[in-house]
Every structure is written in C-alpha cells, then in structure tokens.
N, C-alpha and C positions, 0 to 999 in steps of 0.2 A: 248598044247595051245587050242587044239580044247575042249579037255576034259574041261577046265576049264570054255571056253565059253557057253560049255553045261548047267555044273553045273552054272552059273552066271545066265545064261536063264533060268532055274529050279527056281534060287532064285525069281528072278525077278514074274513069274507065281506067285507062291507060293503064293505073297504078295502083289501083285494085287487081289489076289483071295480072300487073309483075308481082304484087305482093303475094296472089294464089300461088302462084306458079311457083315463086320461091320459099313459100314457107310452108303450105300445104299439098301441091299437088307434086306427087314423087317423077322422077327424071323417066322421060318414055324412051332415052337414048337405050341400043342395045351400049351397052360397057363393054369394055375388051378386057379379054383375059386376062389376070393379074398373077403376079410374080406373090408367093407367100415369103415374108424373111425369115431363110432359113442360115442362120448362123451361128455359133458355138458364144453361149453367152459370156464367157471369160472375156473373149475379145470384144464381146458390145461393151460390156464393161471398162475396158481396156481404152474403147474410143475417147478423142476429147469432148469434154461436155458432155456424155449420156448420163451420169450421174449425177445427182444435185448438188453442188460446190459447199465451200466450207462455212457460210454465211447464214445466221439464222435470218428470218423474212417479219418485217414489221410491214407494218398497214395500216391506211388510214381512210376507211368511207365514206366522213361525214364532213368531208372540205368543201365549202362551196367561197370560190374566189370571186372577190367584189372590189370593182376598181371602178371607179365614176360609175357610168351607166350600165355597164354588164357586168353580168355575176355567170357563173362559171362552176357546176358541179365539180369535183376531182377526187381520182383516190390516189392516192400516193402509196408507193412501196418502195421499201429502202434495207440496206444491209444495219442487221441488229450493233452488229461489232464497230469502233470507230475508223475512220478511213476516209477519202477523198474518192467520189466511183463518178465513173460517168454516166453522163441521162441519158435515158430513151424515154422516147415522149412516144405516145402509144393512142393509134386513134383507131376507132370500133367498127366495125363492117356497119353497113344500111340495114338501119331499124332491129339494131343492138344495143348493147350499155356497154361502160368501161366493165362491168364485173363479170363479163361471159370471157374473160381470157387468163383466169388466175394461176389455171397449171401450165401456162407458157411463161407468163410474166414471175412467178414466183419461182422458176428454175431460174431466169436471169439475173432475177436480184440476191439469188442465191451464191451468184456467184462474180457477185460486186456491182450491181450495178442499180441506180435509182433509175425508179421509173414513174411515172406522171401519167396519167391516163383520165383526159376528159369526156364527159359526155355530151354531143353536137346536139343544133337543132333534132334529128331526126332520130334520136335516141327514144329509148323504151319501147320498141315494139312496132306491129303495122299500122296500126291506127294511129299512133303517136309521130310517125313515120311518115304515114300517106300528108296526113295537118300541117306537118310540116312543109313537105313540098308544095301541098296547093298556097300557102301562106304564103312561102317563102319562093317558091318555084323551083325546080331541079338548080339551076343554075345558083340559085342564092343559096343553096344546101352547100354547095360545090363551091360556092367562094367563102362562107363564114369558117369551114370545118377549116382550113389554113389560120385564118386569124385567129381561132381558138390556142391553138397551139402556138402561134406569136404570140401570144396575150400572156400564156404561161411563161413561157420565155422571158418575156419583159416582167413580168411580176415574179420571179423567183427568188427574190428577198422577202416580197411580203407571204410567201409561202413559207416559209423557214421562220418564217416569226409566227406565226399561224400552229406552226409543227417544229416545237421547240426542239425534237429529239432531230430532226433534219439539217437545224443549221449546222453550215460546215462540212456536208458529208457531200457537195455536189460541185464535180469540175466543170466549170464553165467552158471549157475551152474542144471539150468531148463531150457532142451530143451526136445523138443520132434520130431520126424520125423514123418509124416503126408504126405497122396499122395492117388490118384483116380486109382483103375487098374491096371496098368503096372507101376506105381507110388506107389500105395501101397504096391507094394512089393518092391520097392527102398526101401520104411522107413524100411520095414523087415529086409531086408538086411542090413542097419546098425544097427540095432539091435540084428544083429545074424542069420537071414537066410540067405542059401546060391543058391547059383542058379550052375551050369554043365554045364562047356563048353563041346557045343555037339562035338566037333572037336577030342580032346582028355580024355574027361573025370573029367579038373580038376578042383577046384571049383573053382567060382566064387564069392570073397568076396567084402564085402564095410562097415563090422562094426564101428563104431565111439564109443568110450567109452562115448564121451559129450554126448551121445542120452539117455535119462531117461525113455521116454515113447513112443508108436507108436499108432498113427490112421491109420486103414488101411479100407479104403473105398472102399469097392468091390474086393478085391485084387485075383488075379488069380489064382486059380490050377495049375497043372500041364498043362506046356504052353513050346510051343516051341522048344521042349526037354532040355530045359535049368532051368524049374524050374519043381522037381518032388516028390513026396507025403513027402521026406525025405527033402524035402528046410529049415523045420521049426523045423528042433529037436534040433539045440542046441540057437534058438530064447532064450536070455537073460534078456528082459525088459520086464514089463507089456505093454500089447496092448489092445486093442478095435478096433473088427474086424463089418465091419457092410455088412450085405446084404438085397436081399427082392426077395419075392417068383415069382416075376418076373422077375430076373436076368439072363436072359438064352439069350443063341447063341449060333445058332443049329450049327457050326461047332466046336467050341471051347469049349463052357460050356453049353451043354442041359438041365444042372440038376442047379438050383439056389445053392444044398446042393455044389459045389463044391467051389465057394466063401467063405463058411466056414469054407475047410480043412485046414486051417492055421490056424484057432482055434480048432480044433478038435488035430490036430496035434503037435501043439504046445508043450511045457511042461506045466504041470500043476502050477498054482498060478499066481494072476495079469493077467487070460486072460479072455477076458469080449467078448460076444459075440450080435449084435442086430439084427434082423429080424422082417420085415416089409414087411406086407400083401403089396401085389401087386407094389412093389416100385420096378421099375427094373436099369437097369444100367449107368441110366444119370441119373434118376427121373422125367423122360417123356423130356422134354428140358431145366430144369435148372440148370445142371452139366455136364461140357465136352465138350460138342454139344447142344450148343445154338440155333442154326438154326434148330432141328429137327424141323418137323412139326406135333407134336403130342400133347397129353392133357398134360400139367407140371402137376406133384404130389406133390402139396403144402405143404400136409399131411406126406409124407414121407422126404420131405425138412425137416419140423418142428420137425419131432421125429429122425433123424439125430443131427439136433441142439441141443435139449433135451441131447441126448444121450454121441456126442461131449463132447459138454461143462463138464457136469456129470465126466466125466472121467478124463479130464484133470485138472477141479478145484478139485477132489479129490486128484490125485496124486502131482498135484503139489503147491494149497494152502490151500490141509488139510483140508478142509471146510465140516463139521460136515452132512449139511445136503447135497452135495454132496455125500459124503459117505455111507449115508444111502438110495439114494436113487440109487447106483451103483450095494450096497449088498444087492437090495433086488425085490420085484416085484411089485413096485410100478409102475412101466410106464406101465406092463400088465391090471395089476389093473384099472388104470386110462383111458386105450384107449381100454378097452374092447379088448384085445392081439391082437390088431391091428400091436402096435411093443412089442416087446417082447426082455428083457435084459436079459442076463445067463451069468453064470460065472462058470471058472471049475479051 
C-alpha cells in the first residue's frame, strides 16, 4: 500500500510539473529567427482556401450523447445550406475543450464540411486534466480518447435525430479524423498509429476503417513513454501533418523538428507535411489557449487554413485545383517560404 501511494505521489508530481511548464511557465528555448510573410495580398487572396468558403456556419454546444452507460459532451458544426459534406471528427489537445478551435473549425465548415468535436476525459483545464490521468492513468487518457470518437461514429443517426437540422447533411463514406496535440495523435491512432502501454508493453490501439484521411496539427513525438519513434509505421491513410519553427517546450519537445516525426516516419505516399516560420504551438492565443497573453499569429492561422482546406478538398472532393496546389510549391512560392508544403 505504501509502495502504491508513493508511486500515486510520483504521478501526481510528474504532472503538476508538465502541467506548469505547459500552461504557465514560458519556453527558456533561445527561438531561431523567423521569416515575417511578406507577400502581395491579391495573391494570399488568390490562394486556395485563405478565404472563408461560400457556406454560412451553424452550431451546436449543448449535445451531450447518451448511449447505455456513457454520455459524451459534443458540439457539432455544419454547413447552413443544404447538401451532403463530409466529417471531420475533431479532437482537443491535453487539458483543452472541443470550444478552443472555432476559427479553424468554422473556416472548414465554411467550406462544406461537418464537424463533431468531443470533449475526452481530460477536458476542461489542469486540474480537470491532472484528475483525470491520476483516475484514469496516462494510458487510460490515451485509450478512451479513440473510443470517444468510435462511439460518435457509431451513433451518428442518433445524432441527427438529436439535431434535426443535421439529418442528411453527412456522407458516411468521407470521414477524416483531425485533433491539436495530444488529439492529433488520436486521429493517428485511428488511422493506424499505435501508442505502448508503459505498464507492460502492449500496444495501444484505436484504428477505425471509416477514417479516410488525417489532420494532425502539431501532433507529439515521442511523449510519455507511450508514443515512440515506431508509433507511426504501420499509419494507413494519407495525413497532413502541420508544425512551425517555433513549436518548442523545453521539457517535452526543444526541437520544433520533433512535430514532424510522424511524417518523417510515417510510410511513404499521401503524407503531406507544412511548416511555418515562427507559428508555434497555440499560434500565439488562437488555438487551445485562448487566454494566453501573448501576440496571436494571424499569419500562421491563415496558412494553416490554406493548408487544411487544400488537403481535405483534395482527398475528398477531387477538386483539380486543390490538387495542384497540395503537389506542388505553390504556397512556398507565394508566401516567400514563409510556410512551406512537402510531401514524401
């Protein structure tokens, strides 16, 4: 007993300690110097996706999904106009909510597409966060956040009966999983990475076949002892992995390049990579952590949006000039490589 309470107190420390670091204590990395985007606004304009699509944006905060024994917070957001769009299931960085991502999410649904966005165990904050994990453990955080988003999946009639204005408006056949962080390697995860229970070794899965395609926005390195350089080798769908040369935390990730070992590691075909001078891991305060008090990166917002969009209207409606502008270096071109698209 004693022993256990040790090890409990250990955990406890542990994540207190990551929680300062990440939500209080500012990065002691020097930064490297950043590229400002200087480019003639006709042509940002001009880009695919920088502009918000033709789609007015409905929403819905106060869904909580109840199916036998679990119930399930959700907000849904969906195109005003009628139409058949595809999903992105949207899940929140560590000790976040689904509502810290509305000017990402609400460009996409702008521009056809329904999105689902739950909130995990370790939703609302650090204290709501830490409770979580000592309850639940790292690893129980790391298996449930997958079956959340199965669970939606499998219940998306009785959602539409819930949000009358939804039925009909979602193709089953186009989904994509999409998440900030500790959320972006959820959507990996149902895509085919795997994460290591540090306890005994064995994996950790959550694949879904529904998942077509992944957004993984900032998504983690090796973290926790639960996700490690091998997380991403039998990754199955195409993805679009995005980071920025200021993504660092000096206990976790010093090097921004570690955000993009999920694409380096990955298997090769359908993996798309973007990198963005000085955009770092919220985008100053308008991802995740709303309340920072620091400069938002407007800039790195909008070539995120670009980038997004780009990927997803390519894989999923074909669209010609989407395509061309995924396979090629046009967004270098255009923002003087301010962000920069690759693909391997």
């Amino acid at each position: 007993m004693i022993k256990r309470i040790a090890i409990g107190f250990s955990v406890l420390l542990l994540l207190v300690w990551g929680a300062y670091a990440l939500f209080f204590k500012p990065a002691d990395i020097p930064l490297p110097p950043a590229k400002e985007l200087v480019a003639e606004q006709v042509a940002l304009e001009a880009l695919y996706g920088y502009s918000a699509g033709p789609y007015g944006v409905l929403s819905n905060h106060d869904i909580t999904l109840e199916v036998d024994d679990k119930a399930l917070a959700l907000s849904l957001y969906y195109p005003e106009r009628e139409g058949v769009f595809p999903l992105l299931l949207f899940s929140h960085g560590n000790f976040s909510d689904r509502r810290q991502y509305d000017r990402l999410i609400h460009h996409w649904v702008s521009h056809g597409y329904v999105v689902i966005a739950p909130d995990h165990l370790d939703a609302g904050g650090m204290v709501a966060g830490i409770t979580a994990m000592l309850i639940h453990g790292q690893d129980g955080v790391l298996r449930e956040r997958p079956k959340d988003m199965t669970f939606v999946l499998d219940n998306l009639d009785a959602l539409e009966a819930m949000e009358p204005a939804l039925k009909g408006k979602i193709d089953h056949t186009k989904i994509a999983a999409t998440g900030h962080s500790f959320g972006a390697f959820v959507a990996q995860m149902m895509g085919g990475a795997v994460g290591i229970d540090p306890n005994d070794g064995s994996l950790i899965v959550g694949s879904d076949a529904r998942i077509k395609a992944i957004v993984a926005i900032s998504p983690p390195g090796p973290m926790f002892d639960m996700i490690t350089d091998k997380s991403w080798d039998k990754l199955s769908v195409p993805q679009l992995v995005t980071t920025g040369t200021w993504d660092v935390e000096p206990r976790f990730f010093p090097k921004w390049q570690l955000h993009a070992m999920s694409y380096n590691n990955a298997p090769e075909g359908g993996n798309y990579l973007l990198v963005t001078q000085g955009a770092d891991h919220y985008l100053g305060n308008l991802i995740c952590r709303l309340d920072r008090d620091v400069t938002p990166q407007h800039d790195a917002l909008a070539m995120m949006k670009v980038s997004t969009t780009v990927f997803l209207d390519a894989y999923f409606k074909e669209d010609a000039r989407a395509i061309e502008v995924l396979n090629s270096d046009i967004l270098g071109v255009v923002t003087n490589n301010f962000s920069v698209l690759s693909s391997r």
